[in-house]
N, C-alpha and C positions, 0 to 999 in steps of 0.2 A: 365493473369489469372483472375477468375472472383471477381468479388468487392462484389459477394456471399460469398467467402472464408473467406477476409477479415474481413469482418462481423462475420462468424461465431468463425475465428480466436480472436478474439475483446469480442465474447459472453464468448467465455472457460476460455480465461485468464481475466476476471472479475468476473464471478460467483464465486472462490473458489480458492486459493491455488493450481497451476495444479500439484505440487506433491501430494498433500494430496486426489484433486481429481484423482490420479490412482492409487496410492497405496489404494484406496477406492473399486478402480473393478479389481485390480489386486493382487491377496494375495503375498506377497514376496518382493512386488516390492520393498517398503519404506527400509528396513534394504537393499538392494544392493547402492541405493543411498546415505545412510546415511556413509555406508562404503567406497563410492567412490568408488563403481566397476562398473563403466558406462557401460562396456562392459557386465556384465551378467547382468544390469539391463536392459537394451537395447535387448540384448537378450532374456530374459525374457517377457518384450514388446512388443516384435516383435510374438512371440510365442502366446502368449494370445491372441492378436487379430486376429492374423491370426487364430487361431483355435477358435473364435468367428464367424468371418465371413464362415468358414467353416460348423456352425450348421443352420447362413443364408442359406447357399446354398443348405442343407438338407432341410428343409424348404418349400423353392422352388422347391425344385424336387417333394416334397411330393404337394403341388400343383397342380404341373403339374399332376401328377397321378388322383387328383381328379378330375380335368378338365377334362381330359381324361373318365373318368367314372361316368363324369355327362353331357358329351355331349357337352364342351365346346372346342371343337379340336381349334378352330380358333385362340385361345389364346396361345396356347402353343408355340408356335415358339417367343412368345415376352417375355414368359417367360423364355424361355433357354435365351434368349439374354440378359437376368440380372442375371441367373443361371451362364453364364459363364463372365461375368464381375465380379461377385462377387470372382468367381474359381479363377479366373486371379488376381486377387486384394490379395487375400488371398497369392495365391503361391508368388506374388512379396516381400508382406512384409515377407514372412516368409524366403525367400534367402537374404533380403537386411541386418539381420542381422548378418549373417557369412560376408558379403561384407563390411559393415559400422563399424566392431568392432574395429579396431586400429583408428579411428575417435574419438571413446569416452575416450582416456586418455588425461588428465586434462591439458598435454602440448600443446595438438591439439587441442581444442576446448576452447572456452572463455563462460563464463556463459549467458552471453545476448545469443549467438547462441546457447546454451543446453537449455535454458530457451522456445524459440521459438523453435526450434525440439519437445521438450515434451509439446509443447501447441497445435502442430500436431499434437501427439499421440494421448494427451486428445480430438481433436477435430475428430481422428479415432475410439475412442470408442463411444463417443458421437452416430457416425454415422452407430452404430452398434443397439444405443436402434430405433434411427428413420428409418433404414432399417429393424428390428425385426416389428416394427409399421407400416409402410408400408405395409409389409408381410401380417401383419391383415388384413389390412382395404381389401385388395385384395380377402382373403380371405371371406371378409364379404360381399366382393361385386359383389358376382358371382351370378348370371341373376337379377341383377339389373343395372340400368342405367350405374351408378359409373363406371362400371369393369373399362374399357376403360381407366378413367381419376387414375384411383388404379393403374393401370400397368406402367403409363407413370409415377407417380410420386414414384414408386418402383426403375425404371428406370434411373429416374433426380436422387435418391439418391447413388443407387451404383455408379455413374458417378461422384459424388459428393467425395466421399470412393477416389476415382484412382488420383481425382482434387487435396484432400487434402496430398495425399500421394506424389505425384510430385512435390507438395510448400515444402514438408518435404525433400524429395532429392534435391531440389534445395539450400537447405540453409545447407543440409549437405555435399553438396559436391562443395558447395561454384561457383556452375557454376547454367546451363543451366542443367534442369531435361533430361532424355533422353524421347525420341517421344516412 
């Protein structure tokens, strides 16, 4: 996996408290944790980002439309192609929380690994304001030079989304993420 992660993993759990920062973008979250119900805060978690990255991919499509009706056809096929990573990203996390919930009682999991899980999560939301921000620049960058290099790094970020999501299944399910 990439020593980009790392890094980024390394940025979240320094800036801030990573519960404080998601109970920060997530309304609810902090009182599940506070209670110990790992499973509907996890659930909760999984839900919000998922249905963040879902307004991403709204976004995108609304994009493409414009392209589409400012004459920039040639683009669109690279955009469906972060349109549906983003789809795919979204739906993963939103079923791995029915899948993961008997992981989050307090016999099964030890704090150092919940600790890293939710510095995953924090580093999925994260990746939610710089894939919103990408979205712009793309947008800002249509018939000028940019587009081109706006698309690709729209692209490196949803890939980024899938990267950080499979370090989080790897350490939750104590193996090898699945391909």
């Amino acid at each position: 996996m990439g020593e980009m992660q790392d890094d980024l993993l390394g940025k979240v759990s320094s800036d801030m408290d990573i519960f404080k920062k998601i109970a920060s973008k997530i309304p609810g979250f902090s009182g599940y944790v506070e209670r110990q119900n790992r499973r509907d805060a996890d659930k909760l978690l999984r839900s919000a980002i998922s249905d963040r990255f879902r307004e991403l991919e709204g976004r995108v499509s609304g994009l493409q439309r414009d392209f589409i009706r400012q004459g920039e056809i040639g683009y669109i096929d690279d955009l469906e192609a972060s349109a549906i990573k983003i789809r795919t990203f979204s739906d993963r996390i939103r079923t791995a929380a029915r899948g993961y919930s008997g992981v989050f009682d307090a016999v099964k999991i030890n704090e150092e690994e919940l600790g890293r899980i939710y510095a995953y999560d924090a580093a999925m939301l994260d990746l939610v304001d710089e894939i919103d921000r990408a979205i712009g620049h793309v947008a800002e960058s249509v018939g000028g030079d940019g587009l081109e290099a706006a698309i690709r790094n729209l692209e490196t970020k949803t890939m980024d989304a899938i990267e950080v999501f499979d370090r989080r299944e790897e350490v939750v399910t104590g193996g090898s993420a699945p391909a």
